[in-house]
Backbone bond lengths (Angstrom), bond angles and torsions (degrees), N, CA, C in turn:
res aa  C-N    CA-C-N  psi(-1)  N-CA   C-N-CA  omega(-1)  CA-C   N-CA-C  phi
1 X - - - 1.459 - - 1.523 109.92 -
2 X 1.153 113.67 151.69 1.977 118.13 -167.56 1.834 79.13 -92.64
3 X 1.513 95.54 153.75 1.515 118.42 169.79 1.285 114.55 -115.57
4 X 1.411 111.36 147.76 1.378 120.51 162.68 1.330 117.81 -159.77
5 X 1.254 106.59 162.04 1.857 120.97 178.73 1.615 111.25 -123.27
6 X 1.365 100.93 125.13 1.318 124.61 166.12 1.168 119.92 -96.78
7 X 1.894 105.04 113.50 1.845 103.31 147.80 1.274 124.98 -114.32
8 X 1.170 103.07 -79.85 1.530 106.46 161.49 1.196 124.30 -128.48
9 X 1.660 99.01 27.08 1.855 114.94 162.68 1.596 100.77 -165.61
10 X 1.245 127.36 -177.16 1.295 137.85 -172.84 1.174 117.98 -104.69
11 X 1.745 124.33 114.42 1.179 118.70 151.66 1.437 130.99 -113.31
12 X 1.206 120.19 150.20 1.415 120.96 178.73 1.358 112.72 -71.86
13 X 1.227 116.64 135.52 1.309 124.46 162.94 1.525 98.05 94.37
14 X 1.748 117.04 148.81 1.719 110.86 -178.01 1.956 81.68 -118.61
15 X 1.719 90.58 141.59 1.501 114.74 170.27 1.948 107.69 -61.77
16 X 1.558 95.54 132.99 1.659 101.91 174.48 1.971 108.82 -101.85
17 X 1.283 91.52 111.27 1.774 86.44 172.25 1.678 108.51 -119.80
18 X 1.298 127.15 -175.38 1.136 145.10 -149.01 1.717 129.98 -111.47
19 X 1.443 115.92 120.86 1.718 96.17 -167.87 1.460 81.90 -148.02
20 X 1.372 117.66 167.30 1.586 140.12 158.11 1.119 106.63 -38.06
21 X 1.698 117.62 139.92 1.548 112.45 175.89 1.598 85.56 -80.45
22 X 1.695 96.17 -179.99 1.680 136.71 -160.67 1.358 77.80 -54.25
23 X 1.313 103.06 -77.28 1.857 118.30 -149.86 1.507 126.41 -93.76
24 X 1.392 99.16 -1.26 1.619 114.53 164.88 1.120 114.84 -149.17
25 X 0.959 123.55 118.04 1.822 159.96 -169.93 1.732 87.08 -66.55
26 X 1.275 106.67 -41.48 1.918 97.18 -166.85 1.516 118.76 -84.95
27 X 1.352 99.91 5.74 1.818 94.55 173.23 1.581 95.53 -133.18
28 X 1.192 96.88 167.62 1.697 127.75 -165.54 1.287 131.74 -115.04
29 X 1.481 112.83 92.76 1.531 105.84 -151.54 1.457 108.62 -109.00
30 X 1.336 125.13 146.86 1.816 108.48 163.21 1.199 130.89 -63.11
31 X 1.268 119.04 162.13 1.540 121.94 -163.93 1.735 105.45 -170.62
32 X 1.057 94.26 145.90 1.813 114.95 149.49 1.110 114.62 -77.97
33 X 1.999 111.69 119.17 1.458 93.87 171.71 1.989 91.80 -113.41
34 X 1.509 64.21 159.29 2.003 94.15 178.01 1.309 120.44 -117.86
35 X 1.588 120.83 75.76 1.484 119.43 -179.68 1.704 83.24 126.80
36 X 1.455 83.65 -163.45 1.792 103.36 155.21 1.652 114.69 -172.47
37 X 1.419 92.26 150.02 1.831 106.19 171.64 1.775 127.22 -46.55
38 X 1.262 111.02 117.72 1.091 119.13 142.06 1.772 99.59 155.21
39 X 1.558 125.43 -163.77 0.911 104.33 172.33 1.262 155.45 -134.65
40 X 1.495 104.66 168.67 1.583 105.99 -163.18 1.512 85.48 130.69
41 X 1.436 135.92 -7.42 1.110 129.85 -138.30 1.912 99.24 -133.12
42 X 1.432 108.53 -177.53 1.687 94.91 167.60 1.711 87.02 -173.18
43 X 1.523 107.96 134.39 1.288 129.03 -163.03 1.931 102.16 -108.46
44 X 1.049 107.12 115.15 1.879 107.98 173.69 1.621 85.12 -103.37
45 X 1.762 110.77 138.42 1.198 101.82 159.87 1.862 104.66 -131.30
46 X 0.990 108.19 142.92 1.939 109.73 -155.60 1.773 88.10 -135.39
47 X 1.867 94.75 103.86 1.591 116.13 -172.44 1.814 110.10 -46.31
48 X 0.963 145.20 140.48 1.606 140.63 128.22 1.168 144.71 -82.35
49 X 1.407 111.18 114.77 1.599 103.85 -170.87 1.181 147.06 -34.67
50 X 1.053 169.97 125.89 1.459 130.49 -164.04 1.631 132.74 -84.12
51 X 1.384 99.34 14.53 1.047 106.77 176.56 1.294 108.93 -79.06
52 X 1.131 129.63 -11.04 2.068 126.34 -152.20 1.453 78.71 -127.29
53 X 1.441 151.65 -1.33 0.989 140.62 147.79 1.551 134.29 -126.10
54 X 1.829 112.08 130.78 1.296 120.56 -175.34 1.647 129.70 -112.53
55 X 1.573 97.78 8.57 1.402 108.00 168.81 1.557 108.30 -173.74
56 X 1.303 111.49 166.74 1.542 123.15 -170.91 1.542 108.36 -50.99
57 X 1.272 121.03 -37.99 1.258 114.61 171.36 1.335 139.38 -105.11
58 X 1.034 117.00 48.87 1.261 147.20 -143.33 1.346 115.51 -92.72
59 X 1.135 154.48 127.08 1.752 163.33 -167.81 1.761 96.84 -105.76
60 X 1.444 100.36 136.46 1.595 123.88 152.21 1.633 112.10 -76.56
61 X 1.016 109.70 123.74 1.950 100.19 -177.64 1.442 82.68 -108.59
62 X 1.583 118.63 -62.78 1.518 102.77 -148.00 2.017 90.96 -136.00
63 X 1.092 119.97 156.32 1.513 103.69 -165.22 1.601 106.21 -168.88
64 X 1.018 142.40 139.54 1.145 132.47 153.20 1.635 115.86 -86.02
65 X 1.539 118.19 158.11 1.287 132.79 171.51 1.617 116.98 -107.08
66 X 1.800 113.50 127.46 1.782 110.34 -150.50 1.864 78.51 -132.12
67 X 1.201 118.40 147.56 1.498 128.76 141.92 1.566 116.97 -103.54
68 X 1.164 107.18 133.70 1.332 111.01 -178.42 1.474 127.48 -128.12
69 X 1.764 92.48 78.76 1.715 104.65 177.17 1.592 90.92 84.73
70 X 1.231 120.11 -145.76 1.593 118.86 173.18 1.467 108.23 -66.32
71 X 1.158 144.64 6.92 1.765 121.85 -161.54 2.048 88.53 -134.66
72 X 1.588 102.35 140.36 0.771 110.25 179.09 1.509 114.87 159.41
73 X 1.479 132.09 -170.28 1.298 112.11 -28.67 1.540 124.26 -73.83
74 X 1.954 104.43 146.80 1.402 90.53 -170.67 1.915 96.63 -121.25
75 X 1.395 98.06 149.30 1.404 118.84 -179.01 1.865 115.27 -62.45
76 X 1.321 135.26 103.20 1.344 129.11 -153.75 1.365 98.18 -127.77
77 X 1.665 124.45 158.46 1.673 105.43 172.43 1.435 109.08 -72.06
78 X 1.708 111.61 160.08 1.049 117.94 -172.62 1.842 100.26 -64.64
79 X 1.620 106.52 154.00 1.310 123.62 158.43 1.531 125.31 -100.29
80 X 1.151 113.15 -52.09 1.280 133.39 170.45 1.677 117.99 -85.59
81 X 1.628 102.77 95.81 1.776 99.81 172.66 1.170 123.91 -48.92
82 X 1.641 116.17 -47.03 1.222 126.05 -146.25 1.667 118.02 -100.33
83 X 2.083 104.45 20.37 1.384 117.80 176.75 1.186 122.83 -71.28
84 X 1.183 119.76 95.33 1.778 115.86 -165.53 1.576 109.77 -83.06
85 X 1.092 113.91 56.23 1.429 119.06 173.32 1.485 103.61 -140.44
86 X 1.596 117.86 148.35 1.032 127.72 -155.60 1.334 104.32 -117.54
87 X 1.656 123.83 150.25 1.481 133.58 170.13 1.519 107.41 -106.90
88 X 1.274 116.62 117.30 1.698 128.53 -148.74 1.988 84.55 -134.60
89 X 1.679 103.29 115.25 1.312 101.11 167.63 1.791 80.44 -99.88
90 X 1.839 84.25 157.91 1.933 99.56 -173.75 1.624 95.15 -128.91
91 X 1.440 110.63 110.73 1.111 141.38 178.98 1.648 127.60 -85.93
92 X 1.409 109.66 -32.54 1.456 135.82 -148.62 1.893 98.24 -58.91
93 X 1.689 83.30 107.38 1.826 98.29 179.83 1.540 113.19 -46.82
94 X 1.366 120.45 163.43 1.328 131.97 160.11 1.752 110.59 -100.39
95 X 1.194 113.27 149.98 2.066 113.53 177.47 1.440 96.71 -67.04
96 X 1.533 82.10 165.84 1.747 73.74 178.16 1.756 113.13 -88.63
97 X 1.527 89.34 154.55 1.503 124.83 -149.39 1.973 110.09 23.39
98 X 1.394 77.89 81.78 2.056 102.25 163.95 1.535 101.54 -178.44
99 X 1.116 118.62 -176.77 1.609 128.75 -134.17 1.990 91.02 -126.55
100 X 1.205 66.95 -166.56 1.264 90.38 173.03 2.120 125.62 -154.46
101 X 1.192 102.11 110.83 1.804 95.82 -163.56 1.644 93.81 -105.38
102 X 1.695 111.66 140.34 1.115 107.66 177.59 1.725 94.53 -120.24
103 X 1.252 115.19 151.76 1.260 127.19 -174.30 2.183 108.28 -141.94
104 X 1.038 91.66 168.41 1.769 93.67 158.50 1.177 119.94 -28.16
105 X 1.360 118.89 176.78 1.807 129.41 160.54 1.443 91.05 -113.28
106 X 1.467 122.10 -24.52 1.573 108.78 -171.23 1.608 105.82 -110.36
107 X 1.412 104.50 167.51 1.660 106.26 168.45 1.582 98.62 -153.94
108 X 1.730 89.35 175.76 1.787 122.67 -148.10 1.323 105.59 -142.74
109 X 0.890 128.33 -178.96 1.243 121.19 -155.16 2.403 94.08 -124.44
110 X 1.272 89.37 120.27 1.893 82.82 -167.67 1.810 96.46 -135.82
111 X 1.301 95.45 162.74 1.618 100.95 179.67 1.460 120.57 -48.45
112 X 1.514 125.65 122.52 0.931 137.94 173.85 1.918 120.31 -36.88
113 X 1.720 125.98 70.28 1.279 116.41 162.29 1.255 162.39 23.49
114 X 2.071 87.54 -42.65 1.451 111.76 175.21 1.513 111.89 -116.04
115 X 1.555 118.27 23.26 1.045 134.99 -179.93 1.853 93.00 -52.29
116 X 1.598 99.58 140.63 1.782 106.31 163.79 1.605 106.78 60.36
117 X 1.392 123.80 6.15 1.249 104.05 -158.20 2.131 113.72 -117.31
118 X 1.143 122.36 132.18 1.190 130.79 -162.74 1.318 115.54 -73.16
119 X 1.404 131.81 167.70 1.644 111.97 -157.76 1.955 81.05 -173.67
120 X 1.390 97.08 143.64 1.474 124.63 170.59 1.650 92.69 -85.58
121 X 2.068 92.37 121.85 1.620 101.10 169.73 1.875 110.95 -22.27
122 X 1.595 113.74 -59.13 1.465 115.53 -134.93 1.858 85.44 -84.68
123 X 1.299 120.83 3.93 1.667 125.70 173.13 1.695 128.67 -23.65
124 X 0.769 145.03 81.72 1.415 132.02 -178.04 1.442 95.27 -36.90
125 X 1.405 146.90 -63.71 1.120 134.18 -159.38 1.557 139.70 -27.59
126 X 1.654 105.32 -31.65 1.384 112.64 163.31 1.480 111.77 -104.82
127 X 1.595 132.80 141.52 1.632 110.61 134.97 1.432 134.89 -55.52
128 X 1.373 120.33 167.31 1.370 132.35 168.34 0.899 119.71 -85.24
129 X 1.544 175.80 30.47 1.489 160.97 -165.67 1.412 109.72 -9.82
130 X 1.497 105.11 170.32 1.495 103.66 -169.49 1.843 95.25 -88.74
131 X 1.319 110.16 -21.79 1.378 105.99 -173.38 1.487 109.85 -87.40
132 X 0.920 123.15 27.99 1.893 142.13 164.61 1.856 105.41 81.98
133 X 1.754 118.82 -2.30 1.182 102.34 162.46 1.472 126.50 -67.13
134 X 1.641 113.11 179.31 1.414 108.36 -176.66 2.191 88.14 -136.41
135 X 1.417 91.42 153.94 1.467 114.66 -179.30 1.384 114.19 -140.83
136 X 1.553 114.25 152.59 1.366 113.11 -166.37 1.606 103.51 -91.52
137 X 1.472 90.73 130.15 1.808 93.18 -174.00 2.046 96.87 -62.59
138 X 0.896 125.22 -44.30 1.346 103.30 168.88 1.330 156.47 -49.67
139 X 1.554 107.21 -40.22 1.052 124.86 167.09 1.755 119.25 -112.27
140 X 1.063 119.32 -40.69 1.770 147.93 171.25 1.047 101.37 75.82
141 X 1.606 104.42 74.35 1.471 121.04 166.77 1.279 104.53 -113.84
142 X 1.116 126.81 131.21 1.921 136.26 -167.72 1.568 85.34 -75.91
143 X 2.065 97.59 140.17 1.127 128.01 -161.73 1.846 88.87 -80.89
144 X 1.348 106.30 158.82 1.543 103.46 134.42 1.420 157.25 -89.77
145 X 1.345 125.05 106.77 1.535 111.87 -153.95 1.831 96.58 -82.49
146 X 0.722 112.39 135.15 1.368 101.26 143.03 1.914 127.18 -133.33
147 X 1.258 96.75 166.98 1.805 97.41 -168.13 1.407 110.81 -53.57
148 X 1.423 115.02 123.43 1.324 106.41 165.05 1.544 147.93 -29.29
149 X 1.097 85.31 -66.74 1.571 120.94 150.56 1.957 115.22 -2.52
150 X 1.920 80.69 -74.93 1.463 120.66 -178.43 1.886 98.51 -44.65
151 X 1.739 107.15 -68.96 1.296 136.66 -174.52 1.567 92.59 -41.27
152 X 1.100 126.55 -64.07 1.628 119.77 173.47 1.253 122.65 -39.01
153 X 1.205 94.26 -56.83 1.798 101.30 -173.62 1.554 113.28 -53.76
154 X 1.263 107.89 -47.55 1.489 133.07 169.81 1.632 109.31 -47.06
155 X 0.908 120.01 -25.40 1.707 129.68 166.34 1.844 91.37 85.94
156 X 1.436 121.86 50.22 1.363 109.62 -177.67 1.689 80.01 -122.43
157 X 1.608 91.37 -161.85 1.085 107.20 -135.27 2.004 84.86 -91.35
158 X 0.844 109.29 -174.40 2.040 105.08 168.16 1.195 110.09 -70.99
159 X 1.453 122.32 -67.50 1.212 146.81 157.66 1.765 133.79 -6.49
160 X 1.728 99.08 -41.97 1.123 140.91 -160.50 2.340 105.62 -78.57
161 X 1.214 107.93 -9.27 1.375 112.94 156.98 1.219 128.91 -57.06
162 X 1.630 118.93 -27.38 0.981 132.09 -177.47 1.674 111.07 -73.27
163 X 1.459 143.01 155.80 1.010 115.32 166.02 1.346 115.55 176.78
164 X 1.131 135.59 104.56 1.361 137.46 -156.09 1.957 103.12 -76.69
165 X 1.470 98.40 140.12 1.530 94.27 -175.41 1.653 100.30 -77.81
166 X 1.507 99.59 -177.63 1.500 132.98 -171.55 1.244 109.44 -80.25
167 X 1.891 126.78 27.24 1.147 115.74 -169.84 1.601 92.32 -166.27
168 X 1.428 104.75 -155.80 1.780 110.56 -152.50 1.399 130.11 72.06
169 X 1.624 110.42 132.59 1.377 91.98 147.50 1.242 113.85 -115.15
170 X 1.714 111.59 -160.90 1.240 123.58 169.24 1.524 110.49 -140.44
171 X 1.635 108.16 161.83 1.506 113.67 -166.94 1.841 96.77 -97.94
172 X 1.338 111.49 98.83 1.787 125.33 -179.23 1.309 109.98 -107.01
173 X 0.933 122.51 143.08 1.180 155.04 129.03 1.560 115.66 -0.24
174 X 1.386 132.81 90.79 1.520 122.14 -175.99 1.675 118.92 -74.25
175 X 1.270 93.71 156.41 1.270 91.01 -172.95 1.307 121.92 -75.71
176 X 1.820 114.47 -174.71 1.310 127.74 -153.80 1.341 111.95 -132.53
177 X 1.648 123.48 130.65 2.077 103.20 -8.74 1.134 115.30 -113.52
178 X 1.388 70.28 164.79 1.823 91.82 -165.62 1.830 106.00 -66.77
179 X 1.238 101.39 -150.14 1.211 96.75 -153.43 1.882 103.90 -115.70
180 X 1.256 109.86 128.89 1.308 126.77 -152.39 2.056 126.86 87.96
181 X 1.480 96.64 14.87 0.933 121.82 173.02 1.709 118.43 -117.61
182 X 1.799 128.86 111.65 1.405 146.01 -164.40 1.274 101.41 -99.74
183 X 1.342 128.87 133.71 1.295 119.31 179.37 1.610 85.74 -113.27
184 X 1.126 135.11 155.63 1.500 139.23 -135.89 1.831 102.86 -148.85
185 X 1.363 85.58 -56.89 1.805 112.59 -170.36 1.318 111.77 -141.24
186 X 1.553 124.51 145.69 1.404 119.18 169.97 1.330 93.04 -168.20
187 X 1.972 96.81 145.50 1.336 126.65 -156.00 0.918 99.95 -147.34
188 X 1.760 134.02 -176.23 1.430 137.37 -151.96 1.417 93.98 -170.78
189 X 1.168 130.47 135.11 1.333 133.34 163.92 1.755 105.42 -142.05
190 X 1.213 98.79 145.90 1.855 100.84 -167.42 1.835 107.81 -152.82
191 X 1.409 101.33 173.96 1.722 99.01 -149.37 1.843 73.54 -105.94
192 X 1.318 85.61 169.10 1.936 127.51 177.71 1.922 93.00 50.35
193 X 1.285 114.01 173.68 1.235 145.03 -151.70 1.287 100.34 -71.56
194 X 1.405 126.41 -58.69 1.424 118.59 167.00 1.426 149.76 -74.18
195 X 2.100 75.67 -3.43 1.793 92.86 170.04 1.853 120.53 85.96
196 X 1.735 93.48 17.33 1.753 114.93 -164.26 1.157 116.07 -100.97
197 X 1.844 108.87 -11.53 1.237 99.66 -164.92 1.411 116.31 -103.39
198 X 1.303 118.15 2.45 1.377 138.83 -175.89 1.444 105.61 144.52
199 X 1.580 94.90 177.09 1.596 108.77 -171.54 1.427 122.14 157.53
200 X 1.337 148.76 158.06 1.514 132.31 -168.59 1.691 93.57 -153.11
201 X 1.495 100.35 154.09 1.698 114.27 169.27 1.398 111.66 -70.57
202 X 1.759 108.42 140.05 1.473 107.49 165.69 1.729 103.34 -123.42
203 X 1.460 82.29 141.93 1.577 79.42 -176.18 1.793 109.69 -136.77
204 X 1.438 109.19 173.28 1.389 127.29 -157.43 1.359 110.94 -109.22
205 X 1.190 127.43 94.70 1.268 123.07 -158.24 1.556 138.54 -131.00
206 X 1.234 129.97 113.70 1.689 113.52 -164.47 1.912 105.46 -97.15
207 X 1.258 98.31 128.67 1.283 96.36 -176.22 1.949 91.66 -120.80
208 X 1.895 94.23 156.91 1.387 110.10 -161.41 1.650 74.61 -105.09
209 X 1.589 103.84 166.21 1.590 119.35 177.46 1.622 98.96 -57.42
210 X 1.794 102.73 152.94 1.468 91.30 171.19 1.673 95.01 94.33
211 X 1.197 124.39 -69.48 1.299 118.71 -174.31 1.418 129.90 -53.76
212 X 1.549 115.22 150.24 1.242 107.09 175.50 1.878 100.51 -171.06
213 X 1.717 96.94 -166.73 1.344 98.23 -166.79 1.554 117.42 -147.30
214 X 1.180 123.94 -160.47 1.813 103.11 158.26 1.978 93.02 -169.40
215 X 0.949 98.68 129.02 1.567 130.35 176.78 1.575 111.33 -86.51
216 X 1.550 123.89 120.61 1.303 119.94 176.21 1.123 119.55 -128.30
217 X 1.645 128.13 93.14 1.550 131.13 -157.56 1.643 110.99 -79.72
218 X 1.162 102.81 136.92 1.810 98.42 171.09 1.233 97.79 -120.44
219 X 1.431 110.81 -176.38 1.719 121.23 -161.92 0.863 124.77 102.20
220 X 1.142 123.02 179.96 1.810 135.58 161.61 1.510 101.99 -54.69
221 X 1.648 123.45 107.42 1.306 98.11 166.45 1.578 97.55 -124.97
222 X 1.266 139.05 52.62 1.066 155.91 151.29 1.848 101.66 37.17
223 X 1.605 124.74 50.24 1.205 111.42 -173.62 1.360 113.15 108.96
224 X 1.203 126.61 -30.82 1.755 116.03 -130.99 1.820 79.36 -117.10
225 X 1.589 116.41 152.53 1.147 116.33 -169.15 1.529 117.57 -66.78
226 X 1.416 114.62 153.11 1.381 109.46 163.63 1.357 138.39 -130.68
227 X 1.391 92.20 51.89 1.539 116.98 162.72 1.483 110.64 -139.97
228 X 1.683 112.78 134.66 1.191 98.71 175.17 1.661 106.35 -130.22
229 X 1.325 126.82 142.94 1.523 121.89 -175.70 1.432 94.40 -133.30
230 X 1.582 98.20 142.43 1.083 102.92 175.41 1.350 108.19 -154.41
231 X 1.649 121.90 153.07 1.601 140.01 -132.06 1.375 113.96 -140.19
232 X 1.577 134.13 115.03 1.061 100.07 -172.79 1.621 93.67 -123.86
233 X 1.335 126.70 134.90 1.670 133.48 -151.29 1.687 105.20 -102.00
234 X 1.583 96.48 -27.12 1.499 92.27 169.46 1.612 102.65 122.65
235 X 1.361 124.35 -22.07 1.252 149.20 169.63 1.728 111.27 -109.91
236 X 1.407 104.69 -49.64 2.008 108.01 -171.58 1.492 100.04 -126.01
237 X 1.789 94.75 149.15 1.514 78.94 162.24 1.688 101.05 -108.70
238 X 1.193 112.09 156.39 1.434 116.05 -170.72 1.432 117.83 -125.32
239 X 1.406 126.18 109.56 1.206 132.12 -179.35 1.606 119.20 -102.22
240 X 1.332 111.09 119.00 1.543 119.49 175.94 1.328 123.84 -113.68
241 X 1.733 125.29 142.15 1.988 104.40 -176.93 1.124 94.89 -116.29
242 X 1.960 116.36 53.74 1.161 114.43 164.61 1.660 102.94 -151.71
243 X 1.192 115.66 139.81 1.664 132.36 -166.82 1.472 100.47 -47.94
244 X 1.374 128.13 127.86 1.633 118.93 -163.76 1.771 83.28 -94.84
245 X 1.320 127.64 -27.44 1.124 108.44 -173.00 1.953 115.38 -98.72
246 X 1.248 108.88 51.54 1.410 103.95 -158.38 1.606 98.23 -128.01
247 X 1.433 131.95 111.52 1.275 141.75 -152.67 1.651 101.48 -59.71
248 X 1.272 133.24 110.93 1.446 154.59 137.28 1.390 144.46 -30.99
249 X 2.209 84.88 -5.59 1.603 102.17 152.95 2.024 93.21 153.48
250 X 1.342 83.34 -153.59 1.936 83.15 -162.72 2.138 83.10 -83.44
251 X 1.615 87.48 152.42 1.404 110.53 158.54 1.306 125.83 -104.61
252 X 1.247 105.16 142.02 1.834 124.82 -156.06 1.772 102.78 -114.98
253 X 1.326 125.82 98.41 1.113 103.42 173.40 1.591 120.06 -91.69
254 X 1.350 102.68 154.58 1.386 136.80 -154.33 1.087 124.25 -73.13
């Protein structure tokens, strides 16, 4: 299978670095790491043979993935040329102090989030209309106002007029992962000393042609996009920081 690593662009081939073997602490073996040590944090380390590696800095191009009894997964030379599925380490940073959420590339239509839920007038959560109603930017189901007044009497909160009904959906994002997507390995790496101030999962992953995913960074990202999708065709893997399924203008039929 061809390798690659994703951050916030594509490279071929995943980097081999160095950790303690399993069963002796006193020798030094290569490895894939997934995440990293310390805490707040969580380290996967997935052995390499030494055949697919000839020095400390060394790249995976093409590799098979083996479990062995309880220990695994370990990196082996490929057997099979003609496996058109890909081994994708997932790297994709978080801004500083915010995360990183990975979800689908596709979406469906699922219960509206803000179902039942209360909102400060000045809320982004709903729009305004020009005729003074309000609708849920998610789904655009008209809010419920009710009289303040009322909201008092009611022993709620002031605030509490606001109020999204018991229904709607919205068109989201499915979850992760989707389907033709293996999660293999998964790790955690995160910012400042205790690991509090942010941080996102990296994970180890074989995807079949056809498959793919989409990455959504929060934080400080000083400019730099914060969406990342990425595709794997069976030949490339293909990364875009724009929705591949998101209409590119009006349709004209033919």
């Amino acid at each position: 299978m061809k390798c690659f690593t994703v951050t916030t662009k594509v490279e071929e081939g995943i980097r081999v670095g160095r950790t303690t073997a399993p069963f002796d602490a006193s020798k030094v073996v290569p490895a894939v790491l997934v995440g990293e040590h310390g805490r707040g944090r969580k380290l996967h380390q997935c052995p390499v043979e030494g055949a697919l590696v000839s020095d400390e800095n060394a790249r995976i191009d093409r590799a098979d993935l083996v479990k062995r009894g309880s220990f695994g997964p370990v990196f082996v030379p490929e057997e099979v040329r003609d496996d058109r599925r890909a081994i994708v380490l997932v790297a994709v940073p978080a801004g500083f102090r915010g995360g990183v959420r990975f979800t689908a590339a596709s979406k469906s239509r699922k219960p509206c989030p803000a179902r039942q839920s209360t909102t400060l007038p000045n809320s982004e959560c709903f729009e305004k209309l020009a005729d003074g109603s309000k609708k849920c930017q998610l789904c655009g189901t008209a809010w419920i106002e009710k009289d303040v007044a009322a909201s008092e009497a009611a022993g709620e909160d002031w605030w509490a007029n606001q109020r999204h009904p018991d229904s709607g959906e919205a068109l989201m994002f499915d979850s992760f992962p989707p389907e033709g997507v293996t999660v293999v390995a998964e790790g955690y790496v995160a910012q400042g000393d205790a690991g509090r101030m942010g941080g996102n999962a990296e994970y180890l992953l074989i995807l079949k042609p056809g498959a793919g995913f989409r990455a959504r960074r929060a934080g400080r990202l000083y400019g730099a996009p914060a969406e990342v999708f990425v595709r794997w065709d069976g030949e490339n893997l293909v990364l875009s920081n724009e929705d591949p399924s998101a209409s590119k203008g009006p349709v004209e039929r033919l």
